[in-house]
N, C-alpha and C positions, 0 to 999 in steps of 0.2 A: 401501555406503560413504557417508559424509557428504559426501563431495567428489564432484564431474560436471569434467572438463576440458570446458570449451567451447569456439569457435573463439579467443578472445580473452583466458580469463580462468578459473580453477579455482576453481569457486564451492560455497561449502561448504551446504548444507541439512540438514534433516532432513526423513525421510522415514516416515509412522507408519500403519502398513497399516490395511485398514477393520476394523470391529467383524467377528468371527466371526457373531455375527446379522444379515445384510446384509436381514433383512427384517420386524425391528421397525419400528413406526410412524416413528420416528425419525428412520429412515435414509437417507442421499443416496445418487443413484446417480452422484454424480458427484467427485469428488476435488476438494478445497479448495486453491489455493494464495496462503499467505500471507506478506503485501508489507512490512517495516517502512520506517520514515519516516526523514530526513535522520539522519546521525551514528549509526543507533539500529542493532539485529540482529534475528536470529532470537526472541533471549531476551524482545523486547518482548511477546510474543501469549504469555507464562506463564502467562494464565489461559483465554487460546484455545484453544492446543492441545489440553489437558486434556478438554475439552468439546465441540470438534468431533473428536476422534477417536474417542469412542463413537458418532460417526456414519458416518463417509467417513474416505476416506483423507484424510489431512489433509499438508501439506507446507508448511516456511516456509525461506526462504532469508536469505544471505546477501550483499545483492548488493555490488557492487565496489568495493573500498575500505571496506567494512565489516566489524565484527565478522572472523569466522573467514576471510573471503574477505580475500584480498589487495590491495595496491593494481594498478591497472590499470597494465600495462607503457606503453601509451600514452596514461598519464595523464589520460585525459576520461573524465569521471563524469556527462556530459548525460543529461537524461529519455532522449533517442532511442535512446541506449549501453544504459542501464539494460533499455529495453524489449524491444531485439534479445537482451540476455543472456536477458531473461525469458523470451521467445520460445523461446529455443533450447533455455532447461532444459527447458519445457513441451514440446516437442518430445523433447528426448530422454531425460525422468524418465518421463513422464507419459504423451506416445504420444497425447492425444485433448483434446476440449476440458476446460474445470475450472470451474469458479468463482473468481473473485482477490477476496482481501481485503487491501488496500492502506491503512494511514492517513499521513496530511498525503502527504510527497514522494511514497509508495509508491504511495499511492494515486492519486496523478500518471503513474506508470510504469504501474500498472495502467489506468489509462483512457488513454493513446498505445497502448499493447498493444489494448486492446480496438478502439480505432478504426482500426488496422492489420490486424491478423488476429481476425476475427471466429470463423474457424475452432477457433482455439486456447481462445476466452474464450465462456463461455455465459452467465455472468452476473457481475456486479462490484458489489460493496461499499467505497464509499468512507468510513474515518472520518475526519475533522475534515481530509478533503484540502486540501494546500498552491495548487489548481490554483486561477484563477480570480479573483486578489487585486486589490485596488484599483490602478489604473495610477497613480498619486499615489506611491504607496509605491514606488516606482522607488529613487529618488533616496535614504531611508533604508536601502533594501537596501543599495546600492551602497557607501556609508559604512560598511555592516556587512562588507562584503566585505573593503573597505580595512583595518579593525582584524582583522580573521582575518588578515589577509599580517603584520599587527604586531608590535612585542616585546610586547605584552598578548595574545596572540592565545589562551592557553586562558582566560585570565581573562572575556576578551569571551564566548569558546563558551558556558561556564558559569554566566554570566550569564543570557546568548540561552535555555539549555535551563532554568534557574529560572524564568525570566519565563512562559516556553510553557507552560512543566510545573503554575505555580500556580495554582489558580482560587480559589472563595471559599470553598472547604471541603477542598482537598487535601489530606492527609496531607502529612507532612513526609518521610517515608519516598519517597515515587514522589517528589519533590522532588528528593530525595538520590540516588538512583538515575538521573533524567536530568542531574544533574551528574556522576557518574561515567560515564554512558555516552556522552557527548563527545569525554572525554578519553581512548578509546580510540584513534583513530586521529591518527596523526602530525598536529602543528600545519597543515603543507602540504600533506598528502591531505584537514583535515580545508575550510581554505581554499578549494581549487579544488573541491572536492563543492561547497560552498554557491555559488560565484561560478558553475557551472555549471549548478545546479539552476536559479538565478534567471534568468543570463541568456546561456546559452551560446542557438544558433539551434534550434529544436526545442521551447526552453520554452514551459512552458504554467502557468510562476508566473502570468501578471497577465492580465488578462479579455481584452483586445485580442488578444492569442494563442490563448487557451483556446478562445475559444468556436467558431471552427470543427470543433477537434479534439472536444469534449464535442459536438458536433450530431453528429458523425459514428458515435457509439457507437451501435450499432441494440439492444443488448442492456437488458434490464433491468438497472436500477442502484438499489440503496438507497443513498443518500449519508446521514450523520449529520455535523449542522452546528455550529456556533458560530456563526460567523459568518454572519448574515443576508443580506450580499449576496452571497456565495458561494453561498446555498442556492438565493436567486433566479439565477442564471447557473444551476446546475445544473438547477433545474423547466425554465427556458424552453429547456432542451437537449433535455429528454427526448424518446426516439421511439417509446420499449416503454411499452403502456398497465400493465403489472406496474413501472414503475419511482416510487421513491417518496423524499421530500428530509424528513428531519426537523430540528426543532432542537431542540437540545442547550443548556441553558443550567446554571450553578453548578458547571460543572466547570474544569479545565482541557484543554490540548490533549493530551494522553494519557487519552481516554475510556476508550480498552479497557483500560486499567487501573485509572482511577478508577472506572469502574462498570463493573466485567465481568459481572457479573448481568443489568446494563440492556443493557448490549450484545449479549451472547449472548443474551440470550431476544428483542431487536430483528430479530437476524440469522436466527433458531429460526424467528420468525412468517413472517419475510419470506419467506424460502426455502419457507415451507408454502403458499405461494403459486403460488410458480410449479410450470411444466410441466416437470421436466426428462429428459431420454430415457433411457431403460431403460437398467440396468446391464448394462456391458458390459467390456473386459478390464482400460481406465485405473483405471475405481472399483476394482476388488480388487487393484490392484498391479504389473499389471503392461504392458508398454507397446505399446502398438496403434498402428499406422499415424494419424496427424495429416489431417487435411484439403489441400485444395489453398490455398495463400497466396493472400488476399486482401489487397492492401498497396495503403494510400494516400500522394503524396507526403507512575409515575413522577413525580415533581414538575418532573425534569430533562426531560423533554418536552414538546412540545405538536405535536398531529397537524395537517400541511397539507392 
């Protein structure tokens, strides 16, 4: 079924079983699940899915207040909500640990998730995450929040999502497409999502916050950057000698779709990297016992 009821919220996914050859060179033995970013769904990783489901189970969700998921009955849309929902799919789709590929917000929820239950998350990919941002930009945020509650308040979203979405070669198409996918969720779910992501208690928008929670990830992380100082916050986080910070430059902030080629074959090498442990019943589909909780309160590259 596309839909899981979880304790809080009925969250829609899809779910895309492993390749029949689970022992081509290719292949994970570990289930992938993937994270999209503020306003966005499932349908963002259109060139991911594709690609990593001829390797691993592969799974992307819907989280609350988004796309096909509903809006949250008790209206908070905080990283720490997002991570518990994540938590709990992972627990009750999946059954063992995964790998998360999260970009901007998602990839936020994915790294609070990893530095809470280590159990659950074995290795994490972050693209162009929101986590991490200059403490300056407070006060801009804040003003952006204010015109979301607005009578301009899709015209601002629409704006906010053409600004992110353009780089210096973008299609005009992924353009177009992060202006309509904005405008999917109600003006005031779409509001309190951003005024929560930035600054509900738990964020991990701006470095002063971030940076205990990113020290805390013990796991391997490939982060893929823009922004320079975000990529140094994430190096001087790192604690897995397999974790690695690139940056990304000529694009816009929807990588995985401006170059899904570069990405997927980013995420391809990385993952050929590491160790990860024998397949077991989460990789083929179906759901195993979870661990004990561990909870705490190219031209467009150049190699680090």
């Amino acid at each position: 079924m596309p839909f899981v009821d979880l304790p809080e919220v009925r969250l829609f996914h899809v779910d895309h079983p492993p390749p029949a050859d689970a022992s081509h060179p290719g292949a994970l033995t570990l289930p992938t699940v993937l994270v999209h970013g503020l306003w966005d769904s499932a349908d963002t990783w259109l060139h991911q899915l594709p690609h990593l489901r001829t390797r691993c189970r592969t799974l992307a969700v819907d989280l609350r207040g988004h796309g096909r998921t509903g809006p949250a009955a008790d209206g908070e849309y905080s990283t720490d909500r997002h991570a518990a929902d994540l938590a709990a799919f992972v627990e009750r789709v999946v059954g063992g640990p995964v790998v998360l590929v999260g970009h901007s917000m998602g990839a936020s929820v994915a790294t609070v998730l990893a530095a809470r239950r280590p159990d659950l998350v074995h290795a994490l990919v972050a693209i162009d995450p929101d986590y991490a941002g200059d403490d300056e930009s407070r006060a801009r945020l804040r003003a952006l929040a204010e015109a979301l509650d607005g009578p301009s308040a899709d015209d601002t979203a629409v704006r906010l999502a053409a600004t992110l979405a353009e780089g210096p070669e973008t299609p005009a198409h992924l353009v177009e497409r992060q202006r309509l996918a904005v405008l999917w969720p109600a003006p005031g779910t779409r509001a309190r999502i951003f005024r929560h992501n930035a600054f509900h208690p738990g964020s991990v928008r701006f470095l002063p916050e971030a940076e205990a929670v990113l020290r805390r990830r013990r796991q391997p992380v490939l982060a893929l950057h823009r922004d320079p100082a975000r990529l140094r916050a994430d190096q001087r986080s790192f604690s897995h000698p397999d974790s690695k910070a690139v940056p990304v430059t000529g694009a816009g902030h929807f990588l995985h779709q401006e170059l899904p080629a570069y990405v997927n074959a980013e995420i391809d090498r990385w993952l050929a990297t590491l160790r990860l442990p024998p397949a077991g019943p989460t990789a083929s589909g179906g759901a195993g016992p979870a661990g004990a909780p561990q909870r705490d309160p190219v031209p467009h590259r150049k190699e680090q």
